[in-house]
N, C-alpha and C positions, 0 to 999 in steps of 0.2 A: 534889870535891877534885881538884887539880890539880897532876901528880907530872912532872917531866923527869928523862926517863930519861939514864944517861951515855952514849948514843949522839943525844940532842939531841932526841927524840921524848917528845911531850907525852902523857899520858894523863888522860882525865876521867873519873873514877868516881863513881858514885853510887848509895844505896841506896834499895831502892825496895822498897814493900812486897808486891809480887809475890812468891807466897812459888813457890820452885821453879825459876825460869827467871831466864836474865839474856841481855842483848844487848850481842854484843862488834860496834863497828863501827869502821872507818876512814877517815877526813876525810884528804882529799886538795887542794890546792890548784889544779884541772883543773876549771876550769867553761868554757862559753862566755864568755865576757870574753878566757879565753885563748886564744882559737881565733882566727884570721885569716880575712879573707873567703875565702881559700884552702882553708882545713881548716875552715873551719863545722861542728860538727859532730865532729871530733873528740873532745871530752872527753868527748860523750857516749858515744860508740861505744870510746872506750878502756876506761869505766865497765863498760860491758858485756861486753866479751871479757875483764876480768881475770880470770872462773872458766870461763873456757873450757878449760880447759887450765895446767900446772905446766909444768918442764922435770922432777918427781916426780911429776906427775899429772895422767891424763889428763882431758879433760871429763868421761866415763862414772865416773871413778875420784872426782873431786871430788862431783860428784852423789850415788853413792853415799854416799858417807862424810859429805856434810850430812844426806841422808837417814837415814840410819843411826842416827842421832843423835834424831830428831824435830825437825831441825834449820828454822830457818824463814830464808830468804836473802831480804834485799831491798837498794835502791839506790835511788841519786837522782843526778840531776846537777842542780848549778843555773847562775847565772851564775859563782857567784865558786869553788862549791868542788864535787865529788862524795863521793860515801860510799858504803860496801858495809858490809854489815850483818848478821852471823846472828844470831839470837834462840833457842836452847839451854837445854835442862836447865843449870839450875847446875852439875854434875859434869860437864859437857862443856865449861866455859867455856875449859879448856887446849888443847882439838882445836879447839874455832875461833880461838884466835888463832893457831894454829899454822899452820891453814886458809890465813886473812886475810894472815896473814902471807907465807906461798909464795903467795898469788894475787898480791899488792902486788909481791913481789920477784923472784918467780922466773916470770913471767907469760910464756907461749909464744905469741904474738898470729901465730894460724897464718894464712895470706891465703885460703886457702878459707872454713876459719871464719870470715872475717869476710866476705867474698861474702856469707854463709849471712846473718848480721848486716846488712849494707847493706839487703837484702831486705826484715827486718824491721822497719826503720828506714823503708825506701820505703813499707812497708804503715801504717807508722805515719802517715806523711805524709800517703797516701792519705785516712785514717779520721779528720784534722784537723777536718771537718765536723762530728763525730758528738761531739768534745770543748771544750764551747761554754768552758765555763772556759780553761783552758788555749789556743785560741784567740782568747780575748780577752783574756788577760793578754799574749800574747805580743806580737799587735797594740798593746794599751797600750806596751810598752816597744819595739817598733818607732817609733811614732810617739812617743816622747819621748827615744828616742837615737840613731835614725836614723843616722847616720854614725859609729857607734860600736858596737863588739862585743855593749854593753849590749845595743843594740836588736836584735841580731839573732834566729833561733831557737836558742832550747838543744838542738833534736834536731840542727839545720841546717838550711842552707838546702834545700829538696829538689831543685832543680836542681844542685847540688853534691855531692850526695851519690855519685854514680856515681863523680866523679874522687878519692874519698879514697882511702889507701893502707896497708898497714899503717906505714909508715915517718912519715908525716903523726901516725899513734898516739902 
């Protein structure tokens, strides 16, 4: 089901027979498509420092308080959209939108933490060898849009990645 809220944001619910848990997530319009040869790479590394940190909470403070929870956090970026995700006891479903919501809004994209980030992103680069899928998907859509955002990497380019900024985010 499919509810717009009066502030314009869409919510998709659905019941699942999981008895116990639920996963609150947020779809974002920040894939690579929207990146430029410039910021290759940003949507994904934006994906990634959203729970780095609140302007109410710090990285150690969010950590905890998913942990806390039995909280389970994952993400994606793709070409057209990214997502951030926890997965929660049902009685906790109000602390993660709450979460999700200060990470989405009130997000502190600090530029050391994201040093720390770039790094991890380079290591990722680096281990492209070892991820034969993802590898070859990427090459597939290199070679079929080439001159086009489509084709580029969803992590970035890795020659690019040093010159991103937090302000590129």
């Amino acid at each position: 089901m499919i509810t717009t809220l009066s502030n314009g944001i869409r919510v998709a619910t659905e019941r699942t027979a999981t008895s116990g848990v639920a996963t609150v997530g947020v779809y974002f319009g920040a894939g690579s498509r929207q990146d430029t040869l410039a910021t290759s790479g940003a949507a994904h590394n934006l994906r990634n420092m959203l729970l780095k940190g609140t302007s109410a909470r710090s990285k150690g403070q969010l950590a905890e308080e998913i942990e806390s929870m039995g909280g389970r956090l994952s993400g994606n970026t793709g070409r057209e959209q990214s997502h951030i995700s926890l997965t929660v006891f049902k009685g906790d479903v109000r602390r993660a939108i709450n979460i999700l919501g200060d990470a989405v809004s009130n997000a502190t994209i600090d530029a050391a933490e994201f040093e720390i980030q770039k790094q991890s992103i380079a290591q990722d680069h680096a281990n492209n060898h070892n991820e034969y899928e993802y590898t070859t998907l990427e090459n597939a859509h290199y070679n079929s849009f080439r001159d086009h955002m489509m084709g580029q990497p969803v992590r970035g380019d890795a020659d690019n990645l040093s010159n991103l900024t937090v302000t590129d985010l």
